[in-house]
Every structure is written in structure tokens, then in C-alpha cells.
C-alpha positions as CSV (number, residue, x, y, z in Angstrom):
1,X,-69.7,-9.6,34.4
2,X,-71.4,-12.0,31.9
3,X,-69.2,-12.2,28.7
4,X,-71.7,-11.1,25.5
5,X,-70.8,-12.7,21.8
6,X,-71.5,-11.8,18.6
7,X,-71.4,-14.0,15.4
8,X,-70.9,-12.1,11.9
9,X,-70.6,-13.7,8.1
10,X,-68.1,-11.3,6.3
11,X,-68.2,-12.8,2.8
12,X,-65.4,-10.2,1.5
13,X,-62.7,-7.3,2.4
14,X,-65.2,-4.7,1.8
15,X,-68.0,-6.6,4.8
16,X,-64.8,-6.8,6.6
17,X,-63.4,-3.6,6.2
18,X,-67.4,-1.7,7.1
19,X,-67.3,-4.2,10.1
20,X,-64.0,-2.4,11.1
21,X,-66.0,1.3,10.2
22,X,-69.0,0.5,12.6
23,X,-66.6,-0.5,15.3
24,X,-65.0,2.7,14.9
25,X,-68.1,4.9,14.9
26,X,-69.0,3.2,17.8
27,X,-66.7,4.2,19.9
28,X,-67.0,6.1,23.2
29,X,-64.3,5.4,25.8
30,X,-60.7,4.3,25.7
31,X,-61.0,0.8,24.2
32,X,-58.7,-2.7,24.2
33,X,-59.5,-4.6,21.4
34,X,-57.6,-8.0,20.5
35,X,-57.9,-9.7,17.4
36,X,-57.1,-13.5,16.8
37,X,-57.0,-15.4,14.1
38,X,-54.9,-17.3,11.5
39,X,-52.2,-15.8,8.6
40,X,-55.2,-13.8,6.5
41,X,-58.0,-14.6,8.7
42,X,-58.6,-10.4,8.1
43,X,-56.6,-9.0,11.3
44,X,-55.4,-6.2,9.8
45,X,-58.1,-5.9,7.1
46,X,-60.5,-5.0,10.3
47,X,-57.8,-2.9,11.9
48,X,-57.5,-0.8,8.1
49,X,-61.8,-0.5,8.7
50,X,-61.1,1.3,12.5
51,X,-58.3,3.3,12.0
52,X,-59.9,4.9,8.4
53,X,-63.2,4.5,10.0
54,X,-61.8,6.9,12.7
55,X,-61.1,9.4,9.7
56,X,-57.3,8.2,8.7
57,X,-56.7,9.0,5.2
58,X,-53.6,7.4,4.5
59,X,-52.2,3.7,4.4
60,X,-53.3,1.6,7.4
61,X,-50.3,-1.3,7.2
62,X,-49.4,-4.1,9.7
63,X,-46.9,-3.4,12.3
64,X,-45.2,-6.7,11.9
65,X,-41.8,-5.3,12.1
66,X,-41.5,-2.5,14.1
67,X,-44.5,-4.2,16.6
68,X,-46.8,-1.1,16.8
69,X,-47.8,1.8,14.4
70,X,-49.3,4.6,16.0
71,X,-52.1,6.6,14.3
72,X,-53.5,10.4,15.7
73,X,-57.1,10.7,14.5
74,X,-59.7,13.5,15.7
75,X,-60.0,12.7,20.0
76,X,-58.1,9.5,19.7
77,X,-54.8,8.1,19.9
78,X,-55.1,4.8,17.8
79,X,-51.9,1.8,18.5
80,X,-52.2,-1.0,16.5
81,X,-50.0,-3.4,17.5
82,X,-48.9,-7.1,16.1
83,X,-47.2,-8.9,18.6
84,X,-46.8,-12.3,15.8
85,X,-42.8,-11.9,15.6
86,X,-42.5,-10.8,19.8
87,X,-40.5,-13.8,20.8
88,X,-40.4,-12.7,24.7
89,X,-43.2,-10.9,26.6
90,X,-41.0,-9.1,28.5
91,X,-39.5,-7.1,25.0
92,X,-43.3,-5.4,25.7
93,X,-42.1,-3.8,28.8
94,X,-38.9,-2.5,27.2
95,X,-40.4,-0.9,24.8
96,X,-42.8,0.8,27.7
97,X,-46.4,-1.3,26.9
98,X,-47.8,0.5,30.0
99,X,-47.5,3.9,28.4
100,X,-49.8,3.1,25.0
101,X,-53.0,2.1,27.4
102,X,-54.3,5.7,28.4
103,X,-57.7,7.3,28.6
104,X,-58.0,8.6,24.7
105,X,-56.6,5.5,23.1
106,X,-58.2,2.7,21.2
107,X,-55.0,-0.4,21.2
108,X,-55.7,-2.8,18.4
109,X,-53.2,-6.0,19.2
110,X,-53.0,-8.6,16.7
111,X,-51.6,-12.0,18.1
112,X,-52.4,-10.9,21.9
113,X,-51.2,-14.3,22.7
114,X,-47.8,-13.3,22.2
115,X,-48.1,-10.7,25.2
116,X,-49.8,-12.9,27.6
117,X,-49.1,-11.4,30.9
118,X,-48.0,-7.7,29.7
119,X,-51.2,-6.5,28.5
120,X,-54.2,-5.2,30.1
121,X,-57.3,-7.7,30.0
122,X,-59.7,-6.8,26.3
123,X,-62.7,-5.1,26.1
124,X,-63.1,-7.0,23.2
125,X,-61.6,-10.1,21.7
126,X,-62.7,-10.6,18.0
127,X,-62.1,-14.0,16.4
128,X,-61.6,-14.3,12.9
129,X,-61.9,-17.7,10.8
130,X,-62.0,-18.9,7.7
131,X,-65.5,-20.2,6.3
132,X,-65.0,-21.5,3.0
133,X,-64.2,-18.3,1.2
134,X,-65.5,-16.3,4.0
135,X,-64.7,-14.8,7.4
136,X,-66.3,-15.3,10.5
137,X,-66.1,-12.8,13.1
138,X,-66.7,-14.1,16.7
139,X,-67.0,-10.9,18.9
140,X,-66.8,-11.2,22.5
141,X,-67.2,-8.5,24.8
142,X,-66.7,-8.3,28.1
143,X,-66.4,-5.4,30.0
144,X,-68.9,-2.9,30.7
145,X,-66.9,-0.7,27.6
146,X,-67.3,-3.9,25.3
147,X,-70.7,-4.3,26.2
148,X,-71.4,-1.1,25.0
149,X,-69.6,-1.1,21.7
150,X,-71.2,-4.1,20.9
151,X,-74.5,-3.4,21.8
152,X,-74.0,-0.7,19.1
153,X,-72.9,-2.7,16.6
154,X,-76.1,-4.7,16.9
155,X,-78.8,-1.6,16.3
């Protein structure tokens, strides 16, 4: 399968945090999304954007220390993970990786990196940068689910 990108200008939180929303109401099957970038490139600024976009109402906060923070919204089981202080792969498979990749979740993994070899190949990988005092989000899809959600985000 071809690999489709994406590029979008997110000149603040708020186009970052809708970007996140979108993602989130475009969502139809069980998705892997990772998302790379720098210290406050807007990883967990998008992640904040699906999880509330999914209909979360409370704080949406970065797993940094305890790796992943679950989140149960409407038909989805949401697992936002941040792999940035993971010092081994291996620690994924203690802590049972396997089991968080099921057919109603959506797994958000900051610093996929970090995991490289333990987690299931993305959907999507979104790359966030820094443009002056802007973001840019390079989306890449390529799967036949990433395809999808991004064609969404593009009508």
C-alpha cells in the first residue's frame, strides 16, 4: 500500500487542539496512531484534542510517569501512551503491550521510538515541528484504516 501524507499549519493550541477533534470524529475502526516530535512540538496538545474530541470531559495529561493513561469514552477504549522515559523495550512487554491493541481501541503513543520492536506497525504517524511560532503537522497514513481517517480529514 502507497503511504498518503498530509501537510497542516497549526499556528496555535486551539488549530492544534481542533486538529486533534477532527481526528477524533473521524474515527471508525480500531486505530494506531504515533506521534513524533520534539519537547512541545504539541504531542499531547493533539492527544488532549482526540481524547475530548471523543467526548472526555476531564483533564487529558501526559502519561510521562506511569507510561500510559487509559481513557473509556462512548464505543472506545482510548490508551495514550508516552514511551519518552521507557529506557528498555522489553519493560512494554512486562507491563502486557499486547493487551492495550484490541478491536475498540484507539492507542495514541508519544515517542514510538522508544518501543521500536514491541508495538504494532501505525495507522498513522503524525509529525509535529516547530515553524517559527507554529506547528507543522506531517500526517502520514498508511494503512487502509489511515487512509481512511485521513481522507476524512481532508473533506
Amino acid at each position: 500500500m502507497n503511504t498518503q501524507t498530509l501537510h497542516i499549519t497549526l499556528a496555535d493550541e486551539p488549530q492544534t487542539l481542533a486538529l486533534g477533534s477532527k481526528l477524533a470524529q473521524s474515527l471508525s475502526a480500531a486505530t494506531v496512531i504515533f506521534l513524533h516530535g520534539s519537547l512541545g512540538a504539541g504531542k499531547t496538545t493533539l492527544s488532549r484534542g482526540i481524547v475530548q474530541g471523543l467526548g472526555h470531559k476531564g483533564n487529558v495529561k501526559s502519561p510521562t510517569y506511569t507510561l500510559v493513561e487509559p481513557y473509556q469514552v462512548a464505543a472506545w477504549q482510548v490508551y495514550h501512551f508516552d514511551l519518552y522515559r521507557l529506557s528498555d523495550p522489553e519493560e512494554l512487554e512486562y507491563m502486557g503491550i499486547r493487551d492495550y491493541f484490541t478491536p475498540d481501541s484507539l492507542c495514541l503513543v508519544e515517542w514510538p521510538e522508544r518501543g521500536l520492536g514491541m508495538l504494532p506497525a501505525p495507522d498513522m504517524d503524525i509529525r509535529l515541528q516547530y515553524d517559527g511560532v507554529q506547528r507543522m503537522a506531517l500526517i502520514e497514513a498508511s494503512t487502509p484504516v489511515g487512509v481512511a481517517l485521513l481522507e476524512k480529514l481532508t473533506t
